[in-house]
Structures are given as C-alpha cells and as structure tokens.
N, C-alpha and C positions, 0 to 999 in steps of 0.2 A: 392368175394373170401374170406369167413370167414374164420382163420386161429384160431380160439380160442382161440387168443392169449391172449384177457381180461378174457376168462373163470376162474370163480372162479375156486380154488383148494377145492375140500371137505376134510374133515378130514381123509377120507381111504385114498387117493390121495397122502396130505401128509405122512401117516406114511406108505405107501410104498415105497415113496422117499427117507424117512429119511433111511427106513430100508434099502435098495439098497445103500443109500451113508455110513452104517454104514459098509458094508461090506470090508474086509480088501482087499480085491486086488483091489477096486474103492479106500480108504483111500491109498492105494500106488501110487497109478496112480495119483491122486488129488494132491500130495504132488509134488509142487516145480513145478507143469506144469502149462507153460504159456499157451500153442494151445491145449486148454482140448475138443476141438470140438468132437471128438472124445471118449472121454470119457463120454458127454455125452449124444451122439447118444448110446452108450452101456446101459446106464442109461435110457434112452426110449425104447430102445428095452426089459430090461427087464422089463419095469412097459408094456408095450403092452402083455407080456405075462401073465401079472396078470391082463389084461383085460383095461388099464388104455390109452387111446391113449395120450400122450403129447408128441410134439417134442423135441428136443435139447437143441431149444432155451427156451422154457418155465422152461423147468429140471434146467437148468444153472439159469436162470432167479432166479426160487423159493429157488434155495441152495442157490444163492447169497443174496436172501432177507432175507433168514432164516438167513444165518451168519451175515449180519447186522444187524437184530435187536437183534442178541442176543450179539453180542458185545458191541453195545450202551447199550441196557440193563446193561451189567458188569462193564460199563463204570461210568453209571450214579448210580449203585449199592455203586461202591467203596466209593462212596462220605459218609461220616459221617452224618446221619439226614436225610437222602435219606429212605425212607420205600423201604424194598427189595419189587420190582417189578418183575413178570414174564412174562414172553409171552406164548401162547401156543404151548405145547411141545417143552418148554425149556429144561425140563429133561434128553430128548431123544438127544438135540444138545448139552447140556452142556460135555455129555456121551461122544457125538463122540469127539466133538473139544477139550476135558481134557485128551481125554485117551492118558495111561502111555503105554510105548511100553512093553510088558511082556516078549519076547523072542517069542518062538515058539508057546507057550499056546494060543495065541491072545491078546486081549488087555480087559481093566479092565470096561467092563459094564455091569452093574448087571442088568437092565431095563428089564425086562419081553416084555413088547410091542415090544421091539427091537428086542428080541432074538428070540421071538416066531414066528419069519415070519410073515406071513398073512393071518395063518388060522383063526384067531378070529375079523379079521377086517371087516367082513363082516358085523357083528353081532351088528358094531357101528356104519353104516352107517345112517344119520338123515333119 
C-alpha cells in the first residue's frame, strides 16, 4: 500500500500549494486553528482539480516544512555576518506569512507567480 507519501514535491506542485494557501479564505481558516484537518483536505481537493493528487497529510506536511525552513531561515538571517540565505520560493512565503491585512482590497503581494494562478506553471515543469 504505497501512499506516496515520500513522493517528491516537483516545483508546479509546490507553487500550486503555495498558491491555494495564499488564498485569503484558506489564510482565514489557517489562522488560530488547532484541528486544520479539514482545511486541508479542502487544500487537496483543490490541488486534485488542478490535476495534482496529494492527500491532507502530505499538504499539512509540505506547508508545515515550508513554514519551517523559512522561519529558521529568518532566524539565522537576523544574525549580523550571517550572508542572507534563501530557500526556494521564499518569495512567494515571505508574501504570504508578512502580509499586512489591507481592509477589504486583500492583502499586500505583489508576486506575479502567486497572483497569476496556474496558467503558466505548466510551462515550468522540469
């Protein structure tokens, strides 16, 4: 019973996850919730529509690695004589996990790859 669950993430993989968790009624739901199970079964279901199968637990899995290394990352940044380091598509987490709440407009990221959905990720698949 392979559950794929060691399957690597390819690069469309992640930037439809990032894109799906940048969207602001998953950023609400995400906020403050302990039993996100739920939330993100909804986050598998929409990457299965964009053709992507990963369950719940791999979605939680990959946001939860994503927000760890980019906080260690920030972490080991802060330090003075540190060479700023990045990880890939930090950009794209820096965007979500900074944004400023704007009112009703949305929130403040200017990232093209994010905004643009996924009609050009095809196009970057190795």
């Amino acid at each position: 019973n392979d559950t794929g669950a060691g399957k690597h993430w390819s690069d469309n993989e992640v930037r439809a996850l990032i894109n799906i968790w940048s969207d602001e009624k998953i950023q609400q739901m995400l906020e403050g919730a302990t039993r996100n199970k739920e939330i993100f079964e909804e986050i598998a279901r929409r990457l299965m529509k964009r053709g992507i199968d990963r369950d719940w637990k791999q979605c939680r899995t990959k946001y939860k690695n994503l927000k760890y290394e980019y906080r260690a990352l920030q972490k080991e940044n802060e330090h003075l004589g540190n060479p700023r380091r990045k990880m890939r598509f930090y950009d794209e987490v820096d965007c979500i996990l900074r944004r400023q709440p704007l009112g009703t407009s949305g929130w403040g990221c200017e990232s093209s790859s994010l905004l643009s959905g996924t009609k050009n990720f095809s196009d970057e698949i190795e």
